[in-house]
C-alpha positions in Angstrom: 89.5 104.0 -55.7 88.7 104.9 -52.0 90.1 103.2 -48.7 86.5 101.6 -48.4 86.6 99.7 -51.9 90.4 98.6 -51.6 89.3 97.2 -47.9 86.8 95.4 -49.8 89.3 93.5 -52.0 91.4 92.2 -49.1 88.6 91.1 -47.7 88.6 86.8 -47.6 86.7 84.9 -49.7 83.7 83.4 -47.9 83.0 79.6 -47.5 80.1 78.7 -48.9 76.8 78.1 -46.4 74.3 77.0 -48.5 73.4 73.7 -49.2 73.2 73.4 -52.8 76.9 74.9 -52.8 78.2 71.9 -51.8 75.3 69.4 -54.0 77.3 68.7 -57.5 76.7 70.4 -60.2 75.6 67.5 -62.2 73.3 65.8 -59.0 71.7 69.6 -58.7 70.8 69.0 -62.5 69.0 65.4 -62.5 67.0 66.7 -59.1 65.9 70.1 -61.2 65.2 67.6 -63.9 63.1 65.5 -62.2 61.6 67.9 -60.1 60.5 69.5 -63.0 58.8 66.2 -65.1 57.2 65.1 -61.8 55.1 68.8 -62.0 54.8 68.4 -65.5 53.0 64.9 -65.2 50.6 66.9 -62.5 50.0 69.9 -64.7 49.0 67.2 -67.3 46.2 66.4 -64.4 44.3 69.3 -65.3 45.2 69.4 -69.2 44.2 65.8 -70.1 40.5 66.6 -70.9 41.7 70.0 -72.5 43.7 68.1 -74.7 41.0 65.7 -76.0 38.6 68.5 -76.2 41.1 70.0 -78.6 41.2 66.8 -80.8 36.9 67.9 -81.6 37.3 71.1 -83.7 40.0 72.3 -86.7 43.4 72.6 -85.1 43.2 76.7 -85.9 40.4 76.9 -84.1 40.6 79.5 -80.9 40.3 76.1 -78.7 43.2 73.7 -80.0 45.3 77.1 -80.2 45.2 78.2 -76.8 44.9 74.5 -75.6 48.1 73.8 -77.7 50.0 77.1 -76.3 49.0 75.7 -72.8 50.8 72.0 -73.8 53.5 73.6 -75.3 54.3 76.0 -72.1 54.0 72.5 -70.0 56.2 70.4 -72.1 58.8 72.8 -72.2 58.8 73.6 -68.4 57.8 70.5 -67.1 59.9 68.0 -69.7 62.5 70.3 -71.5 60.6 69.9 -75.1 61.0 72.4 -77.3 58.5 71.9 -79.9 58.5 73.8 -83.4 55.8 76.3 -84.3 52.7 76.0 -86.3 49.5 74.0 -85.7 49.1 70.3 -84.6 46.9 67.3 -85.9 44.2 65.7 -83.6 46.6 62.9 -83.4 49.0 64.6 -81.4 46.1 65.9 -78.8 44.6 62.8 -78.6 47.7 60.7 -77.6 48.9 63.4 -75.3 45.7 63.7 -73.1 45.8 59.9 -73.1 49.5 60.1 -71.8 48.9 62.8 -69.8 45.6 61.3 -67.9 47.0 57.7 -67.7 50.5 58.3 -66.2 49.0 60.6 -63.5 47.6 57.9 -61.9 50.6 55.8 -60.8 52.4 58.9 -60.2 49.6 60.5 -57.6 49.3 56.7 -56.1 52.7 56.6 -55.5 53.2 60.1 -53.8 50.6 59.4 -52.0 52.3 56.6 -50.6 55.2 58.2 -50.3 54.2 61.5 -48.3 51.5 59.4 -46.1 53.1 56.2 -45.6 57.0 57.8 -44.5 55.3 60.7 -42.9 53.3 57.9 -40.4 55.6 55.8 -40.1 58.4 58.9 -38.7 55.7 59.9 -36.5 55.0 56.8 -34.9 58.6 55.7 -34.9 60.1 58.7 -33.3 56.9 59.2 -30.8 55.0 56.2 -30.3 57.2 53.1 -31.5 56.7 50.1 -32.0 56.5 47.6 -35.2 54.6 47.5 -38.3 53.4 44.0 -39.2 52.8 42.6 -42.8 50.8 39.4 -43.2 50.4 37.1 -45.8 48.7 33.9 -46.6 51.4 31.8 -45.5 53.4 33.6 -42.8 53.8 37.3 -41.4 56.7 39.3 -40.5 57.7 41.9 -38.4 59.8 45.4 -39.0 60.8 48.2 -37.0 58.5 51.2 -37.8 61.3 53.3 -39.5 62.7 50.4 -41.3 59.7 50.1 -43.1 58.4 53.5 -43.8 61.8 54.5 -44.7 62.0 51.6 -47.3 58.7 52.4 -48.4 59.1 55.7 -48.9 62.3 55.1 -50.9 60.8 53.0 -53.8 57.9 55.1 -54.1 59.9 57.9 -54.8 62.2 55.7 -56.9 58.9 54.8 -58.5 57.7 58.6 -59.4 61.4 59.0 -60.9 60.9 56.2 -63.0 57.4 57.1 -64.4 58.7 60.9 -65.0 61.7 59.5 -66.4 59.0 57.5 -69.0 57.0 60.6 -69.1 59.8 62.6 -70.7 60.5 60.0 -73.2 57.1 59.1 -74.1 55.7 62.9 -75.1 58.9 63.4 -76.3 58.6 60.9 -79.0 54.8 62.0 -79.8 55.9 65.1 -80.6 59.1 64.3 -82.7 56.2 62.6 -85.1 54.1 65.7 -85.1 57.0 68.7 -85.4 60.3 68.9 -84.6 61.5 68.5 -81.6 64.5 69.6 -79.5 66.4 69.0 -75.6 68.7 71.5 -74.8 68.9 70.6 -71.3 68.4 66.9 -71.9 71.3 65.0 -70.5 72.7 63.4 -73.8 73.0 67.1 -74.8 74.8 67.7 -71.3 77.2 64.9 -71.6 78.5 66.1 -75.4 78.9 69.7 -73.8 81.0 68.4 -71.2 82.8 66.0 -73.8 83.3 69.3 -75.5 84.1 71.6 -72.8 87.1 68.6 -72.0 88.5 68.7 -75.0 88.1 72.7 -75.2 90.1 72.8 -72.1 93.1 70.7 -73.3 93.0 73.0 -76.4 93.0 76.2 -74.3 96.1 74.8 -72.1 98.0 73.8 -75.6 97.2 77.4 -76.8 98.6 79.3 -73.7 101.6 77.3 -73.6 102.4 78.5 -77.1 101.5 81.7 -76.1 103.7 81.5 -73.1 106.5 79.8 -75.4 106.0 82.4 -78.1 106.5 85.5 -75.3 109.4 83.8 -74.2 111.1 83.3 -77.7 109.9 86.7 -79.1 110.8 88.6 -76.1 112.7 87.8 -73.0 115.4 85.5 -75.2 115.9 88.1 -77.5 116.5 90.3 -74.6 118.9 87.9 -73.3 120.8 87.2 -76.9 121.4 91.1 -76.5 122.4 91.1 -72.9 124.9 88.4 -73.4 126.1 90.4 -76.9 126.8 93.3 -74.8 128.8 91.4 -72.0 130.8 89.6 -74.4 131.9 93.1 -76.7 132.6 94.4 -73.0 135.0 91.7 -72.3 136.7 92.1 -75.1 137.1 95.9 -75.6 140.2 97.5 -74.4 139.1 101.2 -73.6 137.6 101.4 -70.6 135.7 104.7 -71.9 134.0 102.0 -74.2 133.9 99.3 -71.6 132.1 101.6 -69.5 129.6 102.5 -71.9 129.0 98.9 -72.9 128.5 98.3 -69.6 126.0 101.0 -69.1 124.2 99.4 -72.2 124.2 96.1 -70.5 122.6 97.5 -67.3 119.8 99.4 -69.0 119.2 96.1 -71.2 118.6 93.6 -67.8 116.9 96.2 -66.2 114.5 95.6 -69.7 115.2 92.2 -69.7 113.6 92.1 -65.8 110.7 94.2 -67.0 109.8 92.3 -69.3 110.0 89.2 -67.2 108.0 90.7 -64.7 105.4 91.5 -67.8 105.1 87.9 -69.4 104.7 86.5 -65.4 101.7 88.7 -64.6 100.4 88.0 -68.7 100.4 84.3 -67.2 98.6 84.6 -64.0 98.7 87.9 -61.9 99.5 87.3 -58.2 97.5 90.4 -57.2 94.5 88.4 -58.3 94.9 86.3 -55.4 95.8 88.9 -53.0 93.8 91.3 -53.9 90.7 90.5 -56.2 89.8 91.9 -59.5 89.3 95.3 -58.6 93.4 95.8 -58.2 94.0 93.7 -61.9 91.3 94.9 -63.6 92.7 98.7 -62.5 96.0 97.9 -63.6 94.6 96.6 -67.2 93.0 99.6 -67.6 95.6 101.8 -66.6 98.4 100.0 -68.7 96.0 100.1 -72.0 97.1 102.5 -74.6 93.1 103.2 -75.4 91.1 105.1 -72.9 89.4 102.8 -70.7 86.5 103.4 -68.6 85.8 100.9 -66.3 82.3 101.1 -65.2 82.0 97.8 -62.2 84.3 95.9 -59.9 82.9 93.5 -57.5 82.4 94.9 -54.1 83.1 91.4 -52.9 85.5 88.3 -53.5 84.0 85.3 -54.5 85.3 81.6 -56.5 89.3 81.8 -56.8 88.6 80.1 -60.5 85.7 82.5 -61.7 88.1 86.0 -60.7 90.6 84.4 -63.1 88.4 83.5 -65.7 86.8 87.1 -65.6 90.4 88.3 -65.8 91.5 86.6 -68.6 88.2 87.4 -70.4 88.9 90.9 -70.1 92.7 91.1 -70.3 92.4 89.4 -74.0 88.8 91.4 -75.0 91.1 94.2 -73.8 94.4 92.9 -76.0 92.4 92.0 -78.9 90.6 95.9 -79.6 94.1 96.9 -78.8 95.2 95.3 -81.7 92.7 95.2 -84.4 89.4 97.0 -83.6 91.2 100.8 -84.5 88.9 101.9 -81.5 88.5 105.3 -79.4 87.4 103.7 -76.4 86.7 100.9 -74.2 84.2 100.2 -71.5 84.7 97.3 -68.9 82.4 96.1 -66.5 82.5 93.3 -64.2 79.2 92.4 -62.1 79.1 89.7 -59.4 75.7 88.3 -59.0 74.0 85.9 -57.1 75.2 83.1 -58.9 77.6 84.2 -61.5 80.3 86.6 -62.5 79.3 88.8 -65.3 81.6 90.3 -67.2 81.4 92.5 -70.3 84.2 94.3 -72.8 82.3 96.7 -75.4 84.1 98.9 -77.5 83.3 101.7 -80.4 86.1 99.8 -83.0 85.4 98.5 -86.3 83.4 95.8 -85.5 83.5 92.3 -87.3 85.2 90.3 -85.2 85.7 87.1 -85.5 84.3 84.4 -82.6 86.4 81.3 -84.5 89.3 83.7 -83.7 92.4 81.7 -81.5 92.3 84.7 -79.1 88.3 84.3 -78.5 88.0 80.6 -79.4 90.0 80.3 -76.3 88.4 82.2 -73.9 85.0 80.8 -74.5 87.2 77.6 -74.1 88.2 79.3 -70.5 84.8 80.2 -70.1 83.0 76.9 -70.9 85.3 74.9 -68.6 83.4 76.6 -65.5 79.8 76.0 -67.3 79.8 79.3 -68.1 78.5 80.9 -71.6 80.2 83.8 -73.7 78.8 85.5 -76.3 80.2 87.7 -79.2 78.2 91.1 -80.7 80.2 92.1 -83.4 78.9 94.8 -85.7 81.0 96.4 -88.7 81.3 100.1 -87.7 79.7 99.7 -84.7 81.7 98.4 -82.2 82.4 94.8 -80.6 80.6 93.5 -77.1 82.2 90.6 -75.3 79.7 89.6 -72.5 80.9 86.4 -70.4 78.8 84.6 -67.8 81.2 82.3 -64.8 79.4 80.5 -62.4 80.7 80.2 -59.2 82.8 76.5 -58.6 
């Protein structure tokens, strides 16, 4: 590793700029979600007569098929339903060109109103001011210009949200009688992920503390049990030849006995990750690995102090794991920042069949899917074993 790539390491992590890095997570998700239904309720603008055209022939005819590939392309996009395969009756066409026709309108009124109404009413009140006046029957009042636009513009868009919010859950339930139906990204399914993810994360802190504890019993006490051993025989041997040696014994043992400390410390969270990013611990994994390791990408840059130590543990116990039970000749590690995410990736040439409901990797994807990222397992007998891990940046 050259001057320029260590340089690279120490260099600080960056603040983020952009707006949507400091949006929530969970806000970014219900915008992207409504976003999304509010085009698909306009993409149903030009598929509503398509859709009761379909409805006229056989459902396998070249019509209703394309027509149906088109709904299916829009409901996914546009409303997150996944729909099963296979042809549909004219039932479902009919009722979804009806629901696609009919809930355009109040939608297109409203951004209407919305995009003309707050656009005038910002233009006048920055430039022109003044008062807009609304009159009934009765009485009239009078509002500031912005006041009113602002307002307007609020619950016509509050308005859209609701009828795309109704949209979802209206085609939604026409399909479900039609096929089957399901929401990956639907935010029931989001809420039991992060129920899950919760409780994965108080397993995964349970599990390294056993870890820790089990490091600490196995190793460093014993360590100690035999330091103290030695000490004690010293004290009570009367030839100082033997003394001496015992002695000698003891000094070899804590300078083991520090070792190891120093090993079970950096097994719980290097400091060198901090200092200097993964490029520095992911060298030192590679180069303390009793299986030739070719490690193929570092990140050039430092990014999220919680995605570098999930990408560090992911490889560290891929790493561990073929150590200890994939018999293999070598292992390849690569670690990819990307726009959005870390990517990193263990493969080796082992036996293969490994198992995901494994503690070791049961955990990690635990790590993993605390930071809403995904891990998946390729495990082939004979083959060899992939770990691939995807970290957003928090």
């Amino acid at each position: 590793m050259g001057p320029g790539a260590r340089r690279c390491y120490d260099r600080p992590m960056p603040w983020p700029t952009s707006l949507t890095a400091r949006i929530p997570r969970e806000s970014r998700m219900f915008v992207t979600r409504w976003s999304a239904s509010v085009l698909g309720i306009l993409w149903g603008v030009l598929l509503c007569l398509p859709l009761l055209l379909a409805a006229i022939p056989a459902s396998t005819s070249r019509l209703s098929r394309r027509v149906l590939a088109w709904e299916r392309t829009r409901q996914e996009r546009g409303f997150g339903v996944i729909m099963g395969s296979g042809p549909m009756t004219r039932g479902f066409f009919v009722l979804n060109g009806v629901v696609a026709g009919l809930i355009a309108i109040p939608v297109l009124n409203l951004l209407m109103g919305f995009l003309l109404v707050t656009i005038g009413s910002l233009i006048q009140g920055l430039f022109i001011g003044g008062s807009i006046t609304i009159g009934f029957d009765f009485w009239t009042i009078s509002q500031p210009t912005l006041f009113v636009g602002v307002l307007y513009g609020a619950a016509n868009l509050i308005g859209v949200i609701v009828l795309a919010e109704f949209a979802n859950w209206l085609h939604g339930r026409i399909d479900s009688r039609f096929t089957e139906t399901s929401r990956p990204n639907a935010p029931h399914t989001r809420i039991t992920q992060l129920l899950m993810t919760r409780h994965g994360v108080v397993m995964a802190i349970d599990e390294e503390r056993r870890r820790i504890e089990r490091d600490l019993h196995d190793g460093v006490q014993q360590n100690v049990v035999s330091l103290s051993v030695l000490v004690a025989r010293a004290q009570r041997a009367k030839d100082q030849d033997k003394v001496s040696a015992l002695l000698d014994d003891a000094l070899v043992q804590s300078q083991d006995l520090i070792d190891e400390m120093r090993e079970v410390a950096w097994r719980v969270y290097p400091t060198a990750l901090d200092e200097h990013g993964l490029g520095t611990v992911l060298h030192r994994v590679a180069d303390h690995c009793p299986i030739p390791v070719t490690l193929t990408d570092v990140p050039a840059r430092r990014v999220s102090q919680a995605s570098e130590s999930a990408a560090y543990f992911v490889v560290r116990e891929a790493v561990t794991n073929v150590v200890k039970h994939a018999n293999a000749s070598t292992i390849r590690i690569s670690v990819i920042a990307e726009e959005q995410k870390l990517i990193a990736e263990v493969i080796d040439d082992g036996t293969g069949g490994a198992d995901p409901a494994g503690s070791g990797l049961k955990g990690l994807s635990r790590r993993v899917g605390a930071l809403d990222g995904t891990m998946t397992i390729e495990s082939t007998e004979n083959v060899g074993t992939t770990v691939r891990a995807e970290i957003p940046y928090v």
